[in-house]
Each structure stands twice: as C-alpha cells, then as structure tokens.
N, C-alpha and C positions, 0 to 999 in steps of 0.2 A: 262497664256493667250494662246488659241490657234489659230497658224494659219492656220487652213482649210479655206481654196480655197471656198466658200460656194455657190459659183455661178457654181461652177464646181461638186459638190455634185448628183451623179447621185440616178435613183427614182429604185426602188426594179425590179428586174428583174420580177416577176409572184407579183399577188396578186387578192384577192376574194373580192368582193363588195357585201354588202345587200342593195340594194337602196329603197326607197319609195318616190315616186314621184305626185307632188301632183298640179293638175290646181288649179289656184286659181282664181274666179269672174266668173263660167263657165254659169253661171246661173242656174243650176238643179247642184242636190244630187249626183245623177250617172259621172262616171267619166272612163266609160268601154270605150266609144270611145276613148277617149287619150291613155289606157290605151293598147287598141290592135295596136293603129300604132306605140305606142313603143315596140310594143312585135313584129311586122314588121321589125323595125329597127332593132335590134337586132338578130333576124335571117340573114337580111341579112349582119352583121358585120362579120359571123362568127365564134363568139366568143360561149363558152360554157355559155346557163344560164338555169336558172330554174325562172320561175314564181311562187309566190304562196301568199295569200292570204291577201298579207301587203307590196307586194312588187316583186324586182326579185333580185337573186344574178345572178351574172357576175363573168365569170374567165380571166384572159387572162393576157399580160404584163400589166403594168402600165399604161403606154401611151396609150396604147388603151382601159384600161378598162374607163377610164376618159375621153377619145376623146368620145368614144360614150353613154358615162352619161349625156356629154354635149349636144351632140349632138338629143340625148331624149329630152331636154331642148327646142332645138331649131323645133323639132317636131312638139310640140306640142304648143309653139308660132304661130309656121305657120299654126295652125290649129283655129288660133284667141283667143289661151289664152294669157294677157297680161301678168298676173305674176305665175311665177311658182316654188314651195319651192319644195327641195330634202334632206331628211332625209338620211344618208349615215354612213354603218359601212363598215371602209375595216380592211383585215388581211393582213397580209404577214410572210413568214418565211424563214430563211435563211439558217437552219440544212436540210430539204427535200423538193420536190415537192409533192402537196395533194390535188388531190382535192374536190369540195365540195363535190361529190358523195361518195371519199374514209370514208372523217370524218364519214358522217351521216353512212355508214356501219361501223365504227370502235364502235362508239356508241349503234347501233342495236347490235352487237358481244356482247358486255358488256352486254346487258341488256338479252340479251340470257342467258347468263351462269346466272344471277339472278335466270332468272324462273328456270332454270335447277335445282339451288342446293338448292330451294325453299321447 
C-alpha cells in the first residue's frame, strides 16, 4: 500500500496541449468568431501556440497551459455560448525540454533523409 501524500502530488513542470474547442447551440455552422477571440486570448497569455485547422496546441507550464484553456472556455461563454465541449491531447516529458516547433523539425529531418537515400 502506498503512502503518497496525493493532495501534495505536484503537476509537470512544462507540457503541450492540442486543444479543440467547440461552441455548442451557436445557431449557424461557422464558428470563426469564437474561434478568433480565442486566438486573442491566447496571444495575450503569452504563451507559445500554433493554430491550425482542428484546433491550437499551447506550450507553457501546467498551470498555465490549463488556466488559459479554461479560460477560452470562459471567452467564449461571454460571447453568449451556453455550452461549450473541449477535445484535449496533452504531453509532457521529464528526460528534456521540446518544443512543439522542435518535434515537427525532428520529423521533417527524418523524412529528409528518406527522399535522400530514395
């Protein structure tokens, strides 16, 4: 049986979020308004992210990548959606710091040397 403290269990120093974020009852199809005042907030968080076509990944501590995920949440409430669903992948790693711009280059490198010895 173990006794960890589990209240005292602290959250990962860094980690990367894919979020999709979704108004729901907006009454039309389109959802680009919600979707630029979260890309607002976000800027002005500070935090590193990338937008792209199913969503945005977010880098940053813990604490903040999730303060302002909620806080998108809460955006776009105030923008008169009642309910709003968030689709969420996070990473984290404890061997190095990476981030998302390193991966997708460590990726492209691979796929380089493909076409090379092709």
């Amino acid at each position: 049986m173990s006794s960890t403290d589990y209240a005292h269990v602290p959250t990962p120093a860094r980690c990367y979020a894919d979020f999709c974020l979704v108004p729901v009852g907006t009454g039309t199809a389109s959802v680009a308004q919600e979707v630029a005042e979260v890309q607002k907030l976000l800027k002005a968080s500070g935090l590193s992210y990338t937008m792209h076509s199913a969503g945005t990944t977010i880098e940053g501590s813990w604490d903040e990548v999730m303060k302002v995920i909620g806080q998108a949440h809460s955006v776009v409430h105030q923008r008169g959606c009642i309910r709003v669903q968030t689709s969420m992948q996070v990473g984290t790693r404890t061997d190095k710091t990476q981030t998302e711009q390193q991966k997708v280059k460590r990726v492209e490198e691979l796929l380089a040397k493909d076409r090379e010895s092709s």
